[in-house]
C-alpha positions in Angstrom: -1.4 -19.1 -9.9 0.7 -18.1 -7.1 2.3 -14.7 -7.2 6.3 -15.2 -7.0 6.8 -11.4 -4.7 3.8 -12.9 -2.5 5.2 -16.4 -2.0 9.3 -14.7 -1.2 7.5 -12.6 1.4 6.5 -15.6 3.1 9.4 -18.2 2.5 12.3 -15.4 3.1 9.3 -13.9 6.4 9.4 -17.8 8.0 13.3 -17.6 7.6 13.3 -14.1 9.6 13.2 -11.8 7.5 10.9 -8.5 8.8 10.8 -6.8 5.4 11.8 -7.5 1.5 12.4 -5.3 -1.4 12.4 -6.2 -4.8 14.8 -4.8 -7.3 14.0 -6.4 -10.7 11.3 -8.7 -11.5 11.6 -10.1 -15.1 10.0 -13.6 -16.7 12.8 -15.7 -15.7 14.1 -14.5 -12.0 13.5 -11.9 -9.1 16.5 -10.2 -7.6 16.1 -8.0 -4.2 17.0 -7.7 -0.8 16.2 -9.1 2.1 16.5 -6.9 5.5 16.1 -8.5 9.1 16.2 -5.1 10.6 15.1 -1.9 9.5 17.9 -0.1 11.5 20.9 -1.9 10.5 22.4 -1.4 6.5 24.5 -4.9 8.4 21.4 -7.0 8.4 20.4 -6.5 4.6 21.1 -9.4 2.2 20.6 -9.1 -1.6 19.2 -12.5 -3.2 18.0 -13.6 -6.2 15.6 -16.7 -7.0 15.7 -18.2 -10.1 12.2 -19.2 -10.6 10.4 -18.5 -14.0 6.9 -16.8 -14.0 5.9 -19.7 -15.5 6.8 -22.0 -12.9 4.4 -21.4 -10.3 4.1 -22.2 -6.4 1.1 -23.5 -5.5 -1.5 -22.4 -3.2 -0.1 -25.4 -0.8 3.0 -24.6 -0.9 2.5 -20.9 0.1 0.4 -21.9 2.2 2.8 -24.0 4.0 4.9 -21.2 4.1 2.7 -18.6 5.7 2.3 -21.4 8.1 5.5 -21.7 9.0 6.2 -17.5 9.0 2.6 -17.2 11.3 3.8 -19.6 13.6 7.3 -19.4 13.9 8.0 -22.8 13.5 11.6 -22.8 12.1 14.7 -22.5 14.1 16.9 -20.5 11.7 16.1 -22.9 8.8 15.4 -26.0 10.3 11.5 -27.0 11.2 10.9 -27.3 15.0 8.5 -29.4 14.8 7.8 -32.8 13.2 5.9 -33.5 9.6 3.0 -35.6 11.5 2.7 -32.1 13.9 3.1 -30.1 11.3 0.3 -31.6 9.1 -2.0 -31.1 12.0 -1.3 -27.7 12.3 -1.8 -27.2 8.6 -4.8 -29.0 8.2 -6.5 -26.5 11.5 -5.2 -23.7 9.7 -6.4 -24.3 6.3 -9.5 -26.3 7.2 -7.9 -29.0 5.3 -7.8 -33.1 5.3 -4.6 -33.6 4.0 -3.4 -37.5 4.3 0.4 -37.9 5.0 1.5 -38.9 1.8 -0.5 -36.1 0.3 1.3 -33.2 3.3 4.3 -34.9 2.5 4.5 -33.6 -1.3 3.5 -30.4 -0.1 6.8 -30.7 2.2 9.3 -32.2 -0.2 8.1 -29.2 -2.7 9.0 -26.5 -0.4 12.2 -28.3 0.4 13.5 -28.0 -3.3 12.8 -24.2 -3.1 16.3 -22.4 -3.1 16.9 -19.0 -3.1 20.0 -17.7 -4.1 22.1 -15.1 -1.5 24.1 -12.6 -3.7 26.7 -10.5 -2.2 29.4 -8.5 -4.2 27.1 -9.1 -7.5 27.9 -13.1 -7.2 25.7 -15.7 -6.3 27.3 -17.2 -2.6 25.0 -18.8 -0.2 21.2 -19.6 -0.4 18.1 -19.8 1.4 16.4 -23.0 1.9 14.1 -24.7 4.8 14.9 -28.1 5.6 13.7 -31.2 8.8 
């Protein structure tokens, strides 16, 4: 079972984020904030990503995302590189066999992951990784 704090250090990390804080963890959500640089109180963003406990990522899926943090392969939220290249780099870095079809669910999963941006207390814009 994947650990929701471990899996948002990844996801938010691949989407440039050099540090995340986490505010309140309860069964239903985990609210904090995300900072891109130490330095600047600017370049902190409060979120909040309504995922149950219950609902877990799995192993593939974070591992996807660590991929993506590791390597650097997003430009701002868009992959760089294609699914097929992607899968390749994936399967060297997990030591893994994964088919296309069987990559792709591992893709389409992370694409549904949204996390919410909260500024003023209100949800506004959101964190997502798309092709």
């Amino acid at each position: 079972m994947m650990n929701r704090e471990m899996f948002l250090k990844e996801f938010l990390g691949a989407l440039g984020a050099v540090d995340v804080l986490y505010k309140e963890v309860t069964e239903e959500h985990v609210r904090g904030t995300v900072i891109y640089d130490l330095d600047d109180p600017e370049e902190f963003q409060d979120f909040c990503w309504y995922q149950p406990e219950n609902r877990t990522i799995s192993t593939s899926i974070y591992n996807l995302a660590c991929l993506l943090h590791v390597q650097d392969l997003l430009d701002i939220d868009k992959l760089r590189i294609s699914r097929a290249e992607l899968r390749g780099r994936y399967n060297d870095a997990w030591n893994s066999h994964l088919i296309q079809a069987e990559f792709d669910q591992i893709v389409d999963a992370l694409e549904q992951v949204v996390v919410r941006m909260v500024d003023d207390g209100e949800d506004s814009d959101m964190y997502f990784i798309h092709e």
